[in-house]
LUMVO-600325 format. One record per residue (C-alpha): residue number from 1; residue in one letter; x, y, z. Coordinates in nm, 4 decimals, m for minus. Example, Ala and Ser with C-alpha at 12.3 -4.5 7.8 and 13.67 -1.06 7.14 Angstrom:
- num, residuo, xx, yy, zz
- 1, A, 1.2300, m0.4500, 0.7800 $
- 2, S, 1.3670, m0.1060, 0.7140 $
This chain:
- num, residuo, xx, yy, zz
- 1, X, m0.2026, m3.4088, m0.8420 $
- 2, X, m0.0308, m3.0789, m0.9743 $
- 3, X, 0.2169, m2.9252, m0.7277 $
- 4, X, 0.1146, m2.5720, m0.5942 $
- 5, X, 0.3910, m2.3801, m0.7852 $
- 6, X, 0.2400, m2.5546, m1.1424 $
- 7, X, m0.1142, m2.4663, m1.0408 $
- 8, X, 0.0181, m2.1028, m0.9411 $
- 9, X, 0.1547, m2.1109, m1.3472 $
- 10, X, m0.1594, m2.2116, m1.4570 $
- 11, X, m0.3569, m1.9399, m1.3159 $
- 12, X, m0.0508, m1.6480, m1.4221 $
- 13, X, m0.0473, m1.7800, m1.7773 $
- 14, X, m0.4465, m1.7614, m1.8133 $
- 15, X, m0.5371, m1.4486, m1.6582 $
- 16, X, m0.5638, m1.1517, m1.8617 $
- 17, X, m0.4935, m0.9184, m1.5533 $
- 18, X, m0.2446, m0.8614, m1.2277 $
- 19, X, m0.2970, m1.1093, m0.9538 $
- 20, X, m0.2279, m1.0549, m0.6328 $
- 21, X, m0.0604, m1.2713, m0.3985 $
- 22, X, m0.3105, m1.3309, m0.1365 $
- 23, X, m0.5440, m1.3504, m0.4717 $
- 24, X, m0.2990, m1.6600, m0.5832 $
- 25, X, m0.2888, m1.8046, m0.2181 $
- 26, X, m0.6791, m1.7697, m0.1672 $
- 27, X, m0.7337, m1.9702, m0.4894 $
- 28, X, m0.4195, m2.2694, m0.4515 $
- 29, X, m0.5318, m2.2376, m0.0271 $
- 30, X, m0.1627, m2.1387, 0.0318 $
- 31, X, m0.0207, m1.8920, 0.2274 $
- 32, X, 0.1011, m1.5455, 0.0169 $
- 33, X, 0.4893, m1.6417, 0.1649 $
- 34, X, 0.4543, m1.9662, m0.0196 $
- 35, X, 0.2675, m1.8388, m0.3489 $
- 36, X, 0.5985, m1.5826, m0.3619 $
- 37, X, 0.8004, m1.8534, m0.3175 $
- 38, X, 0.6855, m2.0589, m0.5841 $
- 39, X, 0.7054, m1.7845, m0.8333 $
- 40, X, 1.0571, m1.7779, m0.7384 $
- 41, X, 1.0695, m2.1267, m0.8079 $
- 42, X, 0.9303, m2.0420, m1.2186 $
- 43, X, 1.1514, m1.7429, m1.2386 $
- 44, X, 1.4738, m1.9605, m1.1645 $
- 45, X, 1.3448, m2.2116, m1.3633 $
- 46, X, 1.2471, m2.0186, m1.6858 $
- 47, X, 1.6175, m1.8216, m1.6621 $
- 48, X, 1.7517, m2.1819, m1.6418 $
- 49, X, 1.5365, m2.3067, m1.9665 $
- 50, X, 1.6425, m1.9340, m2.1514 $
- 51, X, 1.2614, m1.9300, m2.1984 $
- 52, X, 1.1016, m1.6004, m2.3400 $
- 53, X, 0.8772, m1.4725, m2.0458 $
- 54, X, 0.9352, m1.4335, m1.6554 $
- 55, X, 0.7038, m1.3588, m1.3466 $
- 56, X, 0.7164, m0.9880, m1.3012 $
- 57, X, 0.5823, m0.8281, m0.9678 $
- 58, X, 0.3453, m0.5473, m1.1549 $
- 59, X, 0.1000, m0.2839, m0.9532 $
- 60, X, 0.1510, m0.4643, m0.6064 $
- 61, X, 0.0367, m0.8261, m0.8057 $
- 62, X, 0.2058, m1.0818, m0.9984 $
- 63, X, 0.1663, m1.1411, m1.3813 $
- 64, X, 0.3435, m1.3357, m1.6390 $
- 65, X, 0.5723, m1.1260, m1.9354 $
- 66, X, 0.7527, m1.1556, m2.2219 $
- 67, X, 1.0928, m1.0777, m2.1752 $
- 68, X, 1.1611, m0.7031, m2.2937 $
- 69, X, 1.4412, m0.8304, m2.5794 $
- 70, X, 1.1292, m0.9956, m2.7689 $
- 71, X, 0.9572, m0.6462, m2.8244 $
- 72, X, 1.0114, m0.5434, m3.1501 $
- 73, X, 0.9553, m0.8770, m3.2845 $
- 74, X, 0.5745, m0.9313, m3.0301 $
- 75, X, 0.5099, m0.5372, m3.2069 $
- 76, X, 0.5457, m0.6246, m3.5682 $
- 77, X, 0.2731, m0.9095, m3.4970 $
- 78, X, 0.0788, m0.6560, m3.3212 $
- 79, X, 0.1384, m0.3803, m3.4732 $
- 80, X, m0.1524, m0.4020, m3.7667 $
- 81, X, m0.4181, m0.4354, m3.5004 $
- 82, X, m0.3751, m0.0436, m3.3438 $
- 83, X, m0.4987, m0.1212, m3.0141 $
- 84, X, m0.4559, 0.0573, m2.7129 $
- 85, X, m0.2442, 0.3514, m2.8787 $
- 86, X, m0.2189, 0.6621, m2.7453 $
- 87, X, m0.1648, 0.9875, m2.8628 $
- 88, X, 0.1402, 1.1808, m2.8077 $
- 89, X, m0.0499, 1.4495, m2.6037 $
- 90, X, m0.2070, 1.1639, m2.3976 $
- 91, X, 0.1114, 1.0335, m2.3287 $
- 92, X, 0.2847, 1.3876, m2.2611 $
- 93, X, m0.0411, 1.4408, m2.0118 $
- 94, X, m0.0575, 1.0992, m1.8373 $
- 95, X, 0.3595, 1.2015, m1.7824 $
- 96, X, 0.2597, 1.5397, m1.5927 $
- 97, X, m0.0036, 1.4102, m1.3568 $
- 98, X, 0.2451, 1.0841, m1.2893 $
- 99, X, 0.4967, 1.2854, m1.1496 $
- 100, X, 0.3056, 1.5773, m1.0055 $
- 101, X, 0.0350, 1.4290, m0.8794 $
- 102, X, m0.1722, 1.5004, m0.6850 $
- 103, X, m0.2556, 1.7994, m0.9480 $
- 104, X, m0.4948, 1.9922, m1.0494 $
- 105, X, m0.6006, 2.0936, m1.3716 $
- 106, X, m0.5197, 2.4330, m1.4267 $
- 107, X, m0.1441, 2.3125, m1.3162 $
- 108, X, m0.2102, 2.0200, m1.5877 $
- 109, X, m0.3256, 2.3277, m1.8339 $
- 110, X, m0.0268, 2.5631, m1.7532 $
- 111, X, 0.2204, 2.2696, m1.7635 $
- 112, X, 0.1409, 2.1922, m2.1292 $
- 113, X, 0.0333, 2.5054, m2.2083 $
- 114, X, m0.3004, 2.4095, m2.4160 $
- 115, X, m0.6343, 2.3043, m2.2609 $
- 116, X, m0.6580, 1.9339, m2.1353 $
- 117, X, m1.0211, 1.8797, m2.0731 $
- 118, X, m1.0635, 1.6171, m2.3837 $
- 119, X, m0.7154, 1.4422, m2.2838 $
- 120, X, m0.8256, 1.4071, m1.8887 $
- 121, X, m1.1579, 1.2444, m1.9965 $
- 122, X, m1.0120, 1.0026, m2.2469 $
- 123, X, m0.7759, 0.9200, m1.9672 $
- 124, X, m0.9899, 0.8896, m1.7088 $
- 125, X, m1.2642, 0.6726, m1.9272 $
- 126, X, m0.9339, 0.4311, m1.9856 $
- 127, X, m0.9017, 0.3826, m1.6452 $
- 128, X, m0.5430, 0.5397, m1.6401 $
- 129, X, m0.6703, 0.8544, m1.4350 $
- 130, X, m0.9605, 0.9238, m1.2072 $
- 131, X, m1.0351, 1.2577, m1.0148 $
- 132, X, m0.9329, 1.2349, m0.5869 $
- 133, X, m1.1541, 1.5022, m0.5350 $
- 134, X, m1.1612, 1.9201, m0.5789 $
- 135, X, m0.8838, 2.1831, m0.4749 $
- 136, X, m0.9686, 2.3586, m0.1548 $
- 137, X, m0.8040, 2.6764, m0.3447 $
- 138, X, m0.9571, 2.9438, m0.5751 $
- 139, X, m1.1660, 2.8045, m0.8057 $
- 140, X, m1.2387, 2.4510, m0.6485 $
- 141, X, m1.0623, 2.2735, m0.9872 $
- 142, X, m1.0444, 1.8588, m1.0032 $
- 143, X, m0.7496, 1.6771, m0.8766 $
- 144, X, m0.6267, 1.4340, m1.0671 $
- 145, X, m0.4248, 1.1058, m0.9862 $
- 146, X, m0.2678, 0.7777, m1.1367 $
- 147, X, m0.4579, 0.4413, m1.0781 $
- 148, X, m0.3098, 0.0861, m1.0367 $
- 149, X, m0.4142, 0.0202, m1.4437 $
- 150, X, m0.2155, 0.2981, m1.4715 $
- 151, X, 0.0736, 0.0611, m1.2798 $
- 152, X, m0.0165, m0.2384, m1.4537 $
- 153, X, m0.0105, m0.0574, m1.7805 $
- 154, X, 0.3254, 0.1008, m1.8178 $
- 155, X, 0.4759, m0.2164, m1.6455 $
- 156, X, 0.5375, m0.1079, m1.2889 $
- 157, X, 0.4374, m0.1854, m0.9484 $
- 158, X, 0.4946, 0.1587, m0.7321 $
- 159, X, 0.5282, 0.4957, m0.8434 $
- 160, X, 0.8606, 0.4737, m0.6738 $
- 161, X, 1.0111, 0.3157, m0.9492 $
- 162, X, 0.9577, 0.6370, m1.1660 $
- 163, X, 1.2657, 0.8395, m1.2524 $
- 164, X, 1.2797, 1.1760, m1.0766 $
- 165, X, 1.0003, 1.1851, m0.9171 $
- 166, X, 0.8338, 1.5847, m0.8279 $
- 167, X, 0.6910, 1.7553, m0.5617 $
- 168, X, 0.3094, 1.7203, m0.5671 $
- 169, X, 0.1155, 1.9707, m0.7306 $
- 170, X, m0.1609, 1.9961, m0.4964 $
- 171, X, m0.0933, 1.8538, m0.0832 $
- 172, X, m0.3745, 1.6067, 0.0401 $
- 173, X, m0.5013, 1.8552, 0.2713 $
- 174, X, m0.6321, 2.0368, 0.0074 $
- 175, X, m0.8174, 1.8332, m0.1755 $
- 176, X, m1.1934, 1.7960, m0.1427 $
- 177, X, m1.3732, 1.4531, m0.1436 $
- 178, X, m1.5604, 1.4072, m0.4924 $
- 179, X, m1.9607, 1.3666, m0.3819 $
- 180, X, m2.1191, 1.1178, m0.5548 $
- 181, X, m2.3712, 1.1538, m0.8501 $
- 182, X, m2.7658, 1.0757, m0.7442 $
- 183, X, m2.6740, 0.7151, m0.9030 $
- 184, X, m2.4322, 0.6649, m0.6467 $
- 185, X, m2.1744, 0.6949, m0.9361 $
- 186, X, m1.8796, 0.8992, m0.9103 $
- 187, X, m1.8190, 1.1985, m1.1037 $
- 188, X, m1.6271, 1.1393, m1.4161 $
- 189, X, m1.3553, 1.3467, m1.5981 $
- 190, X, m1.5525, 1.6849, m1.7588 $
- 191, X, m1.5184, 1.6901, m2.1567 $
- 192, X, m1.4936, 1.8990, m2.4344 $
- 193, X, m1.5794, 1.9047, m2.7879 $
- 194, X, m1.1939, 1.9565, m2.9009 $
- 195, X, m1.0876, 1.5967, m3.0655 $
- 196, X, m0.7250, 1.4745, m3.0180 $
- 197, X, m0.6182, 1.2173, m3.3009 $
- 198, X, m0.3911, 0.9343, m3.2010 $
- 199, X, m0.0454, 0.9378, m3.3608 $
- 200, X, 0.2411, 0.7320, m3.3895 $
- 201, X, 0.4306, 0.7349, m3.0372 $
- 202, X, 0.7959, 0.8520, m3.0647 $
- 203, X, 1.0392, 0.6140, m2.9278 $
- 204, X, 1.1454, 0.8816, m2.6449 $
- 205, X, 0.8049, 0.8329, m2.5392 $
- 206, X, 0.7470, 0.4450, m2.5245 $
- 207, X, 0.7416, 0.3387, m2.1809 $
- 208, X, 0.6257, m0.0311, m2.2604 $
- 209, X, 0.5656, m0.2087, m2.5579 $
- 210, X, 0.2766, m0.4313, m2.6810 $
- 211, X, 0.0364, m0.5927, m2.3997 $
- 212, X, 0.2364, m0.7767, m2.0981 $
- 213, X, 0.5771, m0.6812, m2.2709 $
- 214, X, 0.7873, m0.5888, m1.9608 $
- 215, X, 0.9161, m0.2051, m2.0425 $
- 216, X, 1.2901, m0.1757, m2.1699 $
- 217, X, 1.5693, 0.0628, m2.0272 $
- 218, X, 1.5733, 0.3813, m2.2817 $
- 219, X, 1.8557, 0.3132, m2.5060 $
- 220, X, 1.6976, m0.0332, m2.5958 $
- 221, X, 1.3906, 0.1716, m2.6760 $
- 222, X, 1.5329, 0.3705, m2.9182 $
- 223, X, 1.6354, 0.0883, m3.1252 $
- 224, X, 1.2636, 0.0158, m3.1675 $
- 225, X, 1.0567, 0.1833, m3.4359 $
- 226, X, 0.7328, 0.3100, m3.3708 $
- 227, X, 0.5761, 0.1535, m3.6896 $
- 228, X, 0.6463, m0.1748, m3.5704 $
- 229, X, 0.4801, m0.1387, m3.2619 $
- 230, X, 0.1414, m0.0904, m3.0902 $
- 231, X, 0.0991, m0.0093, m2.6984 $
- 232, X, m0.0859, m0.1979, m2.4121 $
- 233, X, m0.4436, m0.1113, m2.3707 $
């Protein structure tokens, strides 16, 4: 019979997505102390082996990673398919609401100075956005916020762990719940007919590379050309 921490390896190396660790403990019928202990367990034994990937705690979960020194060579295999790429003004959005958020859109508008209804829907329809509800203020605008893809995407697992963090552009007070669609749905990100092309992402703007590549610290990022590699999606 496997041991727990090999089954717990088993289930990080085939799933696509974050798992938590009450997930992990639910599914071995251990204990989430125990499931975190036998990921320590891999991680000291892959750094032992010099093996290519680690355990990386990612959006509150655990998922397994390819160490960040194997980018540029996991982005020139990737790199042809141009998956998951986004723009620069996607990007340069996604940054503003990050670290403002909660915000609303005319503050999303003024901030980049250029309309950002097409931007917000192609964000929210990727899961990387969604819309907490309406302003209380003038105008009753959407309010915008980050998601745990959002987390899982860019590598992280708080917000904390984002450098120089703002004040909030909107205070939960303010914000109105979102009422559900007849459907029971709820309301999705307005759009407009403006279309945004993708473009190759500037190096200054990568914050991870390829699909469950753990991010880099800046100066490794810049030694990594943009042709040679494609973002998570």
């Amino acid at each position: 019979m496997s041991e727990s921490w090999q089954i717990i390896e088993a289930l990080l190396f085939a799933s696509p997505e974050v798992l938590s660790a009450n997930r992990l403990a639910r599914a071995v019928d251990l204990v989430p102390s125990e499931v975190e202990a036998c990921i320590e367990k891999l991680n000291r034994d892959y750094e032992e082996q010099g093996r290519a990937f680690h355990i990386r705690k990612v959006a509150g979960g655990w998922q397994m990673v390819s160490l960040a020194r194997f980018a540029p060579w996991i982005g020139r295999l990737l790199s042809k398919k141009g998956r998951g790429r986004l723009s620069k003004a996607a990007l340069e959005t996604l940054a503003v609401i990050a670290h403002r958020q909660p915000i609303n859109k005319p503050d999303i508008d003024q901030t980049r100075g250029i309309e950002s209804s097409y931007i917000l829907a192609a964000l929210s329809e990727r899961g990387l956005i969604r819309i907490k509800g309406r302003d209380r203020r003038a105008g009753h605008p959407y309010v915008y916020g980050t998601t745990p893809k959002f987390l899982e995407f860019f590598g992280i697992d708080t917000l904390a762990e984002l450098p120089d963090l703002e004040e909030p552009s909107v205070k939960e007070e303010d914000i109105l719940p979102i009422e559900e669609d007849e459907e029971g749905e709820e309301v999705s990100a307005p759009t407009s007919e403006d279309e945004v092309e993708d473009q190759n992402v500037s190096p200054e703007a990568l914050f991870a590379i390829g699909y469950r590549i753990e991010k880099e610290g800046a100066a490794e990022e810049e030694e990594v050309s943009p042709e040679d590699v494609d973002e998570a999606g």
